[in-house]
N, C-alpha and C positions, 0 to 999 in steps of 0.2 A: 035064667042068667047064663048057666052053664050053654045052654043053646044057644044066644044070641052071639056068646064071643064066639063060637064055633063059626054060625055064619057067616060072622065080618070075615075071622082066618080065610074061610072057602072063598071070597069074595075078592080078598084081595092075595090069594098066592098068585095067579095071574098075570099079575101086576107086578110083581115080582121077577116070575120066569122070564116073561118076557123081556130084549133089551130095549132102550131110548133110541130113541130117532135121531141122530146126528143132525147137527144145525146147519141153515143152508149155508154157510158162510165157509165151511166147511167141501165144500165141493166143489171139482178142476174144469170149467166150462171152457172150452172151443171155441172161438167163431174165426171161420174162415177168411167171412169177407175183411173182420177188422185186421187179422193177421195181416192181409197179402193190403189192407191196404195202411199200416203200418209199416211194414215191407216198401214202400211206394215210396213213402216220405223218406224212409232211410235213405233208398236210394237215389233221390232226388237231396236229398242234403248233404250226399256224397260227390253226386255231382257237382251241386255248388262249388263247394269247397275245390275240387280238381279243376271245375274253372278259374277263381281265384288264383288256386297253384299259378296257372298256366299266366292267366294275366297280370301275376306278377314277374314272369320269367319274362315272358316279353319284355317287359318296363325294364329289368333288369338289363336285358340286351338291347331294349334303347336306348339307357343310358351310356352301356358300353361304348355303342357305336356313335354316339355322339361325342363321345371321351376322343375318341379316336379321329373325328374328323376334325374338333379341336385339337390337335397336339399339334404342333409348331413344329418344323422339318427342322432337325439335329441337326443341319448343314447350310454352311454361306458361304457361295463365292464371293459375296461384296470385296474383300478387300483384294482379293485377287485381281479381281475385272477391276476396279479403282486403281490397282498399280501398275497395271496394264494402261491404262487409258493414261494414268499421269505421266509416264515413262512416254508416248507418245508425245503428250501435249508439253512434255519438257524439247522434246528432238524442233517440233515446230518454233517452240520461243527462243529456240537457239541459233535461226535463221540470222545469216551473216549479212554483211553488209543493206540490202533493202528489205526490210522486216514484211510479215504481214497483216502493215499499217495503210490504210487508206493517203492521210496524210505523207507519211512516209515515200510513199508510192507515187502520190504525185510532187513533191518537192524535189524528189530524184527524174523526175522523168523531166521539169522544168529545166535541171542546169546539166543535165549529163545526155540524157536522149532526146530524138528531134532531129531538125535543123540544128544545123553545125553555123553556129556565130561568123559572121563576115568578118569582126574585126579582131577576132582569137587570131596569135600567134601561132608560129608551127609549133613552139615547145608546148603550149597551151592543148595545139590539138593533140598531141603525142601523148602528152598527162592526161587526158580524157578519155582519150583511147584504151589507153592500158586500166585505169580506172570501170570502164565499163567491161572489158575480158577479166578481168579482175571479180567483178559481181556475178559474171556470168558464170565464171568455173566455182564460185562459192555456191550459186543457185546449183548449181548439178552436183557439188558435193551436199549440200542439204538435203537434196531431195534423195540423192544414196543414202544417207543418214538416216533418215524415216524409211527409207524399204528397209534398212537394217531392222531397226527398233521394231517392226511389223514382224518382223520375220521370226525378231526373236519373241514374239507374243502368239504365235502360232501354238507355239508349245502349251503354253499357260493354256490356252481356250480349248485345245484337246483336250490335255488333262480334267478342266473342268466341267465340258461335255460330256464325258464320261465317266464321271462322277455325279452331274445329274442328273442324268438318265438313268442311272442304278438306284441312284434317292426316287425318284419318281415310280420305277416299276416297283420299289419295295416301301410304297409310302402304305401306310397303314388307316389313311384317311381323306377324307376330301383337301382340308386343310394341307395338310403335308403334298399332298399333287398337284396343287395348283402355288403353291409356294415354292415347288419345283420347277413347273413349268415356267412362272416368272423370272425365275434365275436365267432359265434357257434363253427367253428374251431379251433380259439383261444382257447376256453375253453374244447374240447375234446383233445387238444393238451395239456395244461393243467393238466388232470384229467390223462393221460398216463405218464406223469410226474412223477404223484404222485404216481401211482401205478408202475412204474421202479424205484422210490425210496423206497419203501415197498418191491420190490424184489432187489434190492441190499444190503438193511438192513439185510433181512431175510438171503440172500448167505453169509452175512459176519458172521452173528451170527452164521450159522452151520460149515462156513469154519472155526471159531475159536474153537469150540469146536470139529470139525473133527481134528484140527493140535494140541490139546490140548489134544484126546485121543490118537494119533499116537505117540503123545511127551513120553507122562505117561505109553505105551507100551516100549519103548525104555529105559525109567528110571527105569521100572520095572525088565530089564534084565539085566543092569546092578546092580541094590540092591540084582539079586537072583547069579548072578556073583560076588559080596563081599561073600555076603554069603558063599557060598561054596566055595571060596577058601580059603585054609588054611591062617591060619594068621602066622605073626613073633612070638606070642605070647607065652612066657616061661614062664613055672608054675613055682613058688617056697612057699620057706615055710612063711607062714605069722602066729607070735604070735599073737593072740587073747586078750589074759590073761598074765601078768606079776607076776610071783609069786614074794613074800616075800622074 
């Protein structure tokens, strides 16, 4: 008995001294290739992501710059250039005596210019005459009137040349420069206005005194036509003196 537990003791000190074998779960394995290619995907979902960044910065900056080609230019000349041009076409509507009316134009030219009437009077043609010198120095002072009225519009369309040309180099968008640009044409559109109203003034002032010299040709030939024709006129004897 004594021997047998002796035995088992010798049998299992061993078992004993020795330690356990740690468990595999237990151990720090390496592998290279999944590292590096772990590593890969990182940085590949790095990338991603800083593309994103990037394609949103852009969107953001197209937005902007669309913001910008939409914005409406801070500045109008309209009412300028509109009070320029009415001031104009007031100086025109204020033409004196034969207006510029078609009608008007011919109903005057029927009874005042032309052929001078055979059986007008001399006070008749005297009243006619001065009547048409009369429309002619109105025609030359209207047509001074509109170069005035021009002249004083000079100012206004510098002024606002250069005012749009500063909007225009400091536009901040497409919108904004082409809505500057338009104003500029506005106002050369404008300014040929005024200068087709300085030449219409001016054609009307010489065609009045052109139809005012051709008229006083015409009167002239009849007064040298009285003239020499004999008259009804019979002399006879007129007392002076009545004697005592």
């Amino acid at each position: 008995m004594i021997r047998s537990s002796l035995r088992a003791a010798l049998v299992a000190a061993p078992l004993l001294v020795c330690p356990l074998a740690p468990a595999a779960a237990q151990y720090v394995v390496y592998d290279p290739s999944n590292y590096a290619q772990n590593l890969l995907q990182a940085a590949r979902a790095l990338q991603q992501v800083t593309n994103q960044i990037t394609s949103l910065q852009n969107e953001a900056q197209m937005l902007i710059n669309q913001a910008r080609n939409l914005a409406s230019l801070p500045y109008s000349s309209l009412s300028a250039l509109q009070q320029s041009a009415q001031r104009t076409q007031q100086l025109l509507g204020q033409a004196q005596k034969i207006a510029y009316d078609v009608t008007a134009i011919d109903r005057a030219f029927q009874g005042q210019y032309g052929s001078v009437s055979l059986s007008s009077s001399d006070a008749a043609l005297v009243t006619q005459a001065r009547s048409r010198w009369e429309t002619t120095v109105a025609g030359l002072q209207d047509a001074l009137r509109v170069q005035a009225g021009v002249v004083g519009n000079l100012d206004t369309g510098r002024t606002q040349a250069s005012t749009l040309i500063g909007q225009s180099q400091a536009a901040t968008g497409a919108l904004q420069a082409m809505q500057a640009g338009n104003q500029l044409q506005a106002l050369q559109a404008q300014q040929l206005s005024d200068l087709t109203a300085v030449v219409a003034a001016n054609g009307r002032a010489q065609a009045l005194s052109e139809a005012e010299r051709a008229t006083a040709v015409s009167e002239g030939q009849e007064r040298y036509r009285r003239f020499s024709t004999p008259s009804s006129y019979q002399p006879s004897a007129v007392t002076m003196f009545r004697g005592n």
